[in-house]
Every structure is written in structure tokens, then in C-alpha cells.
ZADOZA-651292 format. One line per field, with one value per residue (C-alpha): x, z, y negated; residue number from 1. Coordinates in steps of 0.2 Angstrom, whole numbers. Example, Ala and Ser with C-alpha at 12.3 -4.5 7.8 and 13.67 -1.06 7.14 Angstrom:
east 62,68
up 39,36
north 22,5
resi 1,2
REM end
This chain:
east 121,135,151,155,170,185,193,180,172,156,139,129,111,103,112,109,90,89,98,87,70,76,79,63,48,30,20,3,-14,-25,-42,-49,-64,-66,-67,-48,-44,-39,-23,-18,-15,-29,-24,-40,-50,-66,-79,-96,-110,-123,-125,-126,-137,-146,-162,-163,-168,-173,-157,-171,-183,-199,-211,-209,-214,-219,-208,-221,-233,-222,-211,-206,-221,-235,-225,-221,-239,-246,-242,-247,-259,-255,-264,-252,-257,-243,-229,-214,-203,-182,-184,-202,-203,-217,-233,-241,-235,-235,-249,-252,-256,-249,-237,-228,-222,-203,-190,-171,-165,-181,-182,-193,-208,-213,-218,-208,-193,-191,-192,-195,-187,-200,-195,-199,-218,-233,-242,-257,-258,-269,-260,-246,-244,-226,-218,-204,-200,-184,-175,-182,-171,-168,-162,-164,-148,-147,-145,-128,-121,-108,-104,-110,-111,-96,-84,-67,-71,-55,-40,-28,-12,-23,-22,-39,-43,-60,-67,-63,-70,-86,-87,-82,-98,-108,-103,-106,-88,-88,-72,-57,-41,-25,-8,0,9,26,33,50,63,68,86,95,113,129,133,131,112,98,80,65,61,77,85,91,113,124,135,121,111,93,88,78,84,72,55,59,61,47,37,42,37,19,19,25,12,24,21,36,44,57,69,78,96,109,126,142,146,146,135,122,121,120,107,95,96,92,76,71,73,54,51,51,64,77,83,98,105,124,138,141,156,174,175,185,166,157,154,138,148,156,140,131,146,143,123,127,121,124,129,128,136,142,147,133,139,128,127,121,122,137,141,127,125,110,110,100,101,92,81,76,82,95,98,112,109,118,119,118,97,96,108,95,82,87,93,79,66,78,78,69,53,55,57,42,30,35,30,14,9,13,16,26,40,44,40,31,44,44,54,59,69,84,87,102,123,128,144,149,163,157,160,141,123,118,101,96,82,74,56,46,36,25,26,12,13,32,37,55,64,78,88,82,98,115,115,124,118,116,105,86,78,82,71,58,59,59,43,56,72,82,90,109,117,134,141,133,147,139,121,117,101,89,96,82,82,72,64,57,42,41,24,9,6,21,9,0,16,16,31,29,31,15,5,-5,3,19,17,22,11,18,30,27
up 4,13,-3,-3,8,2,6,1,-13,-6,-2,12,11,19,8,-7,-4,-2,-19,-26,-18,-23,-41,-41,-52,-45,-62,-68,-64,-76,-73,-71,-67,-48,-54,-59,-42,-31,-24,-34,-27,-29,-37,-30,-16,-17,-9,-3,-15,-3,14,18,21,11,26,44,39,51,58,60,54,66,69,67,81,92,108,117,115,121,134,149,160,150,143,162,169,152,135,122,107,92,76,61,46,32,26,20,14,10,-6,-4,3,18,12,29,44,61,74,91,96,77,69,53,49,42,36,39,27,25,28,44,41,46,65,71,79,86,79,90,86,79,92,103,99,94,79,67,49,58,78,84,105,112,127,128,127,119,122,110,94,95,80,68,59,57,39,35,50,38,27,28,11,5,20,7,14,5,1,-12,-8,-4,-8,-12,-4,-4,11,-3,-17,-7,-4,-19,-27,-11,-18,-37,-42,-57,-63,-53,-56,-49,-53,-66,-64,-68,-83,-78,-91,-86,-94,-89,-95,-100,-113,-100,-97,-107,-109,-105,-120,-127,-128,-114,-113,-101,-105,-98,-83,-84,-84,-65,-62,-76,-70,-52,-54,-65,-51,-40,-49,-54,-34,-33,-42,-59,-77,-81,-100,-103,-115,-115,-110,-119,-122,-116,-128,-129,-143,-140,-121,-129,-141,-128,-115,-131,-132,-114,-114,-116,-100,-83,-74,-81,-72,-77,-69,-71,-77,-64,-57,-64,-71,-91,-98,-88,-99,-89,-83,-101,-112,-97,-101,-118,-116,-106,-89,-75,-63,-43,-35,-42,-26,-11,7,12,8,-3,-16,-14,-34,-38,-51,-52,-60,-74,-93,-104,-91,-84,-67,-73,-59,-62,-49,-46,-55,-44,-40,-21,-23,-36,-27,-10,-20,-28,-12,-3,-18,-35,-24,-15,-31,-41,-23,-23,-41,-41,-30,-11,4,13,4,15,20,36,51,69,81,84,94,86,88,82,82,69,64,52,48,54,34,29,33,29,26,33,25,37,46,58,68,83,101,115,107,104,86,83,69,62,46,31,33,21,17,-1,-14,-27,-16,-23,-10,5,-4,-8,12,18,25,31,28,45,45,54,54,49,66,74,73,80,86,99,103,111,105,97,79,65,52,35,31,14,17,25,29,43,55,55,57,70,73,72,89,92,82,84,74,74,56,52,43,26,28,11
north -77,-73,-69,-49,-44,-49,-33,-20,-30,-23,-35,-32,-23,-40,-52,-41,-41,-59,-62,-51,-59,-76,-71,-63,-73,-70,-65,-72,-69,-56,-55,-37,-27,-24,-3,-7,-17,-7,-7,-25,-42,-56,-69,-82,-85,-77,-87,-79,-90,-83,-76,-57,-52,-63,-63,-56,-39,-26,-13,4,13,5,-9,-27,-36,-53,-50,-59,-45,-31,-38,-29,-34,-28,-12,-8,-6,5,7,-8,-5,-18,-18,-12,-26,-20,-8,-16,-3,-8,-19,-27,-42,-44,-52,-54,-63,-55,-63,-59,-43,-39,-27,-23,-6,-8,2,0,-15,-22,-41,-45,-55,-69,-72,-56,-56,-41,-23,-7,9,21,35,24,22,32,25,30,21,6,4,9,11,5,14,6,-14,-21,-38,-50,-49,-30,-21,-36,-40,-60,-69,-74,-59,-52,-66,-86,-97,-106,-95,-87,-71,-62,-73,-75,-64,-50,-32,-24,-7,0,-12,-28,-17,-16,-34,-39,-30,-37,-55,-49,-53,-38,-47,-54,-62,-50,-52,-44,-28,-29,-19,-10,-2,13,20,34,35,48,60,74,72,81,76,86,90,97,113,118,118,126,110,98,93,88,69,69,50,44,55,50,33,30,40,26,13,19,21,6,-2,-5,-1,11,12,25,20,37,42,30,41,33,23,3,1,15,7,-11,-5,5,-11,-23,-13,-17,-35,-35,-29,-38,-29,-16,0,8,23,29,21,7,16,17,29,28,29,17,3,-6,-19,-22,-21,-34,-45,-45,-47,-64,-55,-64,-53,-56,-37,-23,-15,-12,-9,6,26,33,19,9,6,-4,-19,-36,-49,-56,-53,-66,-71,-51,-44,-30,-16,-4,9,26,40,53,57,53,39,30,34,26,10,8,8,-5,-16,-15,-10,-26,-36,-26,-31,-50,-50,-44,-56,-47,-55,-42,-32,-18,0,3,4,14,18,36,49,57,73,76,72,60,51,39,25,7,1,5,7,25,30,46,56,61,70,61,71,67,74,68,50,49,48,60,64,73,73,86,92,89,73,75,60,75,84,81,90,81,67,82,87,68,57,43,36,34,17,18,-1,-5,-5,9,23,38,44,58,67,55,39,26,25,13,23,17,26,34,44,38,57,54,44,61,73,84,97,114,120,111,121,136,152,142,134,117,101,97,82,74
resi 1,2,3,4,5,6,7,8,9,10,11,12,13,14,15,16,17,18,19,20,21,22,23,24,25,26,27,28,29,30,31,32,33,34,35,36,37,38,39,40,41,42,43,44,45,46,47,48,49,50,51,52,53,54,55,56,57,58,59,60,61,62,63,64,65,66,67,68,69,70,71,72,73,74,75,76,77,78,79,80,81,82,83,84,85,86,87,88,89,90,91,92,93,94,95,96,97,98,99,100,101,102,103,104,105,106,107,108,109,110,111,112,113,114,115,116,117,118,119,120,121,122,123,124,125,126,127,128,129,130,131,132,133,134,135,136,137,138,139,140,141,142,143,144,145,146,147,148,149,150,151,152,153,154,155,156,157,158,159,160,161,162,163,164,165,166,167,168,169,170,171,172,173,174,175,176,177,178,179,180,181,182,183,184,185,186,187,188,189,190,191,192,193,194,195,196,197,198,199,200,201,202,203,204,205,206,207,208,209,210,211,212,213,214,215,216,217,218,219,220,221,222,223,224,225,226,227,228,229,230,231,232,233,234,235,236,237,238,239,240,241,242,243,244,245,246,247,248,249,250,251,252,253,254,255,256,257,258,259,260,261,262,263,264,265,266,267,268,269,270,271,272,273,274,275,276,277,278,279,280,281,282,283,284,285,286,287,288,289,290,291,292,293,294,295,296,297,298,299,300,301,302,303,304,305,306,307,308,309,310,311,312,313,314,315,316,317,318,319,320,321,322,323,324,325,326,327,328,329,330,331,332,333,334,335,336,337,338,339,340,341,342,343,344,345,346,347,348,349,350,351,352,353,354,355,356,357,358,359,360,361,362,363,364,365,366,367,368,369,370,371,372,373,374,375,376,377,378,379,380,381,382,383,384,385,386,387,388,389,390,391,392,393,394,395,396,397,398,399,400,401,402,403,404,405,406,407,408,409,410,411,412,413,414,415,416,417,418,419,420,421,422,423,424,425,426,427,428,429,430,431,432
REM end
């Protein structure tokens, strides 16, 4: 990693999150029911111990047939009688064979009998309970669907490193794998600090502010995968902080917001002294979330994020979300990225990356966006407002209606954005 500016003091975002991947441990495998899979990472390669489907079985609702019989040269001159021997409804195997001038009635799923290998559409015939006439002839192998068309014997049909969504839930029960190994979720310590914050669940003071940062994040983290545990505010003295972080050692990763500033009673950097932390940054170069702390305390990733409610929240999607993915087994770390139209004027000092929260919308196939409006790292509602987070580099200075801008996705409801003026009765799709 490239050492923090030696004027600024400040680490870049890319460095940073490389310091923080490399720290990152991937966790151990747990295994699970597949009704609890979704959305975790496989920890093993499922192999298929038999094909799918298991025979050739017929794709329709028809008659199981000898080509031969009804081939394009007889079905063109008059209609073909065959004899109808059997009915093999979906879960009976056939008895019979089909022979020439032969056919088995079979319904969609059923295996094809023997000496069949074609099956006619029942639309397309006109049948009693002992013949059936075909007007119509099919290439040999119609509607049959092959043994082994989905999935052969021995293939790995998912892979280790995969996430499960509904299609792997499905094939996992198709290869009756009831239980599977999946990486373990990791547990994250959530603490809010400062004598000025009050809990829920407390009588409401003029003096006081309500603790948002612990809710939010621990929101993020159950999106995120994570287990959260809220360890409370810790008021701004050394020993109640020291305590409070004591009691999150257990966890895989700590999340402390407030107090990583310098202010007279910010004492994170001083209690993480005296807990052995070894500490990487203190200082980020972007905005919102410049004063921000990582390092390690007896073996745990230790995040000190900001205390101000947009400013945690932005830290935490460009870093401890990236270190909760690489350990429950992921393979990509990031949010979804586009390319967009700004709409807007922007400016900004080229001494940080900014992230803009913003509102993607799309136009004829064009994705645009503009900001939520004031961009203030106490104002909760832009986050509220956003779907994305607009991604300004270091050096870019200023931005002007129509320029191209990379945009984080934070809503998987922004792919289907649209904006209001193209809407009937003028109203607007919800942006989050």
C-alpha cells in the first residue's frame, strides 16, 4: 500500500480497501439446510450423482411413437391409424414396448417406452381409448427430452464460491442435496459512541440526539449478509469505551461509530492503544468520512467510522461491506457499477473522492442521475432519497450537466428507475 500523504495524513480509498481485504480472514464452512441457503456462499462443489432427468421422458401431453410409422410420406397421402397398447401417466413407468404400427398414450414427464422415439402432440391427432389417427408427422425425436439433458453424472453442476439464489435452490433439491456446506456469516459488533446520544428505548431529552448510527448499520449488515450485535452506546469516557469494545472481541469484526476525530473526548485512538490494536489509518481521503480508523485488536478487524449518520454509512459500503463479502466466502466485493449522465453542476477541491448520493433514473436506454440534493454528512435523507452513490475521483475538480459519471448501485430497484417525466399522470417510481 502506498503510505498516507505526508502532508494530509490522509490514505487513499483504493489503498485503504486493499489493506483492508488483505487483512480480511475468509471464515469456515457450516453445513445448513438448503431452506436456509439462500443468498450464502457454497462452501463445496456439488456433483450431480445422477443425470436429470434420470430417463428420456416425453416433453407433452401426446403419443409415444415409432418415427417410422409416421414419417412425412405416409402422413402426407392420408392420416395414419396406430393401435394405442398402454397409458403411462407422469410417475409409471411404461410396461409395454412400442412395435410397429404401435402407440403409447403419455403424459408430460413420463418416461418414453421402449421402442418409441418420437411423441406427437395430442392436438395434433385424433384418438379413441384403442387408436389414435396422426395428421401431422414430426421429425423423429420430437418433444422427447433426452436422459442426462440438464445435468450428466459426475459433472460439478454448482461450484464452490457460489452464491445460492432460487435457480441453485432448485437444483440443489433436483440433486437431493437437503444439507449443504456454506460459509459462515460473519458476526459484527456494532458500538455507537458519546455522551450526547440516546437509545431507543429511553426517555426522550431535549439534551440528546437519538442513536440512528447503530440501527443503520446494523441494517447494513443484515443486508449485507452479517450477523449484527449491538453493544449499546459507550459514553465518552476511556474506561466505559474500553469496557464496551472488551465485550466485542468475541465477534469477527467491530464497528464503532464516533469518536475518531479530535475532538478533547475522542478517546478511540487511545483506548485502541491500550487494547494492543494495531492500527493501519486513521485519516481517509474521501467525503463524507475522512476521520476514519482500521486496524486489528486481538486478532479482530476494528473499524472506527464517523459519527455523523451519512458519514458511517458511506464508509461502511466502501469498506466493511467489502471485508463482511470476502469473508463469507465471495468472490466479487463490490456494488454493481453503471455509467450515467449527470444532470447537474458540481464542484469540489481535487484533495478527495466524494460520494454523491444520488438517483438513477432511465431515459430511452440511457441511465441519468442527479444528487438527492444537500449533500450534508448529517443529512439522513439523502441516503433515504438515494438508489446510488455517485463516485467523483480525486482529481476531478468540477462536473457539468452531461458529463459521464460511475455510479455504485445501492438498490437493485434503480435498474428499473424511470424519471418522472416519463410517466403518465406525472408521478414518479420509488427510488429505494
Amino acid at each position: 500500500m502506498k503510505a498516507a500523504d505526508a502532508m494530509t495524513g490522509l490514505t487513499q480509498l483504493h489503498d485503504a480497501q486493499k489493506v483492508v481485504l488483505d487483512a480480511t480472514p475468509v471464515l469456515g464452512l457450516e453445513k445448513i439446510s438448503i431452506l436456509d441457503a439462500l443468498g450464502r456462499v457454497l462452501g463445496e462443489d456439488i456433483v450431480a450423482e445422477r443425470d436429470n432427468p434420470p430417463w428420456d421422458n416425453s416433453a407433452m401431453d401426446g403419443f409415444a411413437v415409432r418415427w417410422e410409422d409416421i414419417k412425412q410420406e405416409h402422413a402426407i397421402q392420408k392420416p395414419v391409424t396406430l393401435s394405442v397398447i398402454e397409458d403411462v401417466p407422469a410417475g409409471k413407468m411404461p410396461s409395454k414396448a412400442v412395435g410397429p404400427g404401435q402407440a403409447i398414450r403419455i403424459m408430460t414427464g413420463a418416461p418414453v417406452p421402449r421402442g418409441a422415439d418420437t411423441v406427437l402432440k395430442v392436438e395434433d391427432t385424433e384418438h379413441t381409448p384403442d387408436s389414435v389417427r396422426v395428421f401431422k408427422a414430426e421429425p423423429r425425436g420430437a418433444n422427447i427430452r433426452p436422459q442426462g439433458e440438464d445435468v450428466k453424472k459426475g459433472d460439478c453442476i454448482i461450484a464452490k464460491g457460489t452464491r445460492i439464489r432460487p435457480g441453485e435452490a432448485g437444483m440443489l433439491a433436483i440433486l437431493a442435496k437437503s444439507f449443504v456446506f456454506v460459509y459462515q456469516r460473519p458476526r459484527v459488533a456494532i458500538l455507537s459512541t458519546g455522551d450526547e446520544l440516546a437509545d431507543l428505548d429511553e426517555r426522550f431529552s431535549e439534551e440528546k440526539i437519538i442513536n440512528s448510527n447503530s440501527y443503520g448499520i446494523a441494517a447494513a449488515v443484515q443486508e449485507a449478509g452479517g450477523i449484527p450485535l449491538l453493544l449499546g452506546i459507550a459514553r465518552d469516557t476511556p474506561a466505559a469505551l474500553k469496557e464496551k469494545i472488551s465485550h466485542g472481541l468475541n465477534a469477527d469484526i467491530l464497528v464503532l461509530s464516533g469518536g475518531v476525530s479530535m475532538g478533547d473526548y475522542d478517546f478511540t485512538k487511545a483506548v485502541f492503544r491500550d487494547l494492543g490494536a494495531e492500527m493501519n489509518f486513521w485519516k481517509l481521503a474521501i467525503r463524507p468520512g475522512q476521520p476514519l480508523a482500521f486496524g486489528k485488536i486481538q486478532g479482530k478487524l476494528a473499524f472506527g467510522l464517523p459519527g455523523n449518520p451519512v458519514s458511517s454509512m458511506v464508509t461502511f459500503e466502501q469498506l466493511v461491506r467489502p471485508a463482511m463479502l470476502k469473508m463469507s466466502g465471495h468472490r466479487s466485493y463490490g456494488r454493481p457499477v453503471v455509467e450515467a449522465v449527470f444532470q447537474e453542476k458540481f464542484s469540489k477541491r481535487t484533495d478527495r473522492r466524494h460520494f454523491l448520493r444520488g438517483i438513477l433514473t432511465r431515459e430511452e436506454g440511457v441511465f441519468k442521475v442527479r444528487t438527492t440534493g444537500d449533500q450534508g454528512s448529517g443529512i439522513l435523507t439523502s441516503m433515504v432519497k438515494a438508489n446510488c452513490l455517485i463516485d467523483v475521483p480525486v482529481e476531478v475538480e468540477r462536473l457539468n450537466p452531461g458529463d459521464a459519471v460511475t455510479v455504485q448501485l445501492l438498490s437493485g430497484d434503480a435498474w428499473l428507475a424511470k424519471s418522472e417525466h416519463a410517466h403518465s399522470g406525472g408521478h414518479r417510481l420509488s427510488c429505494c
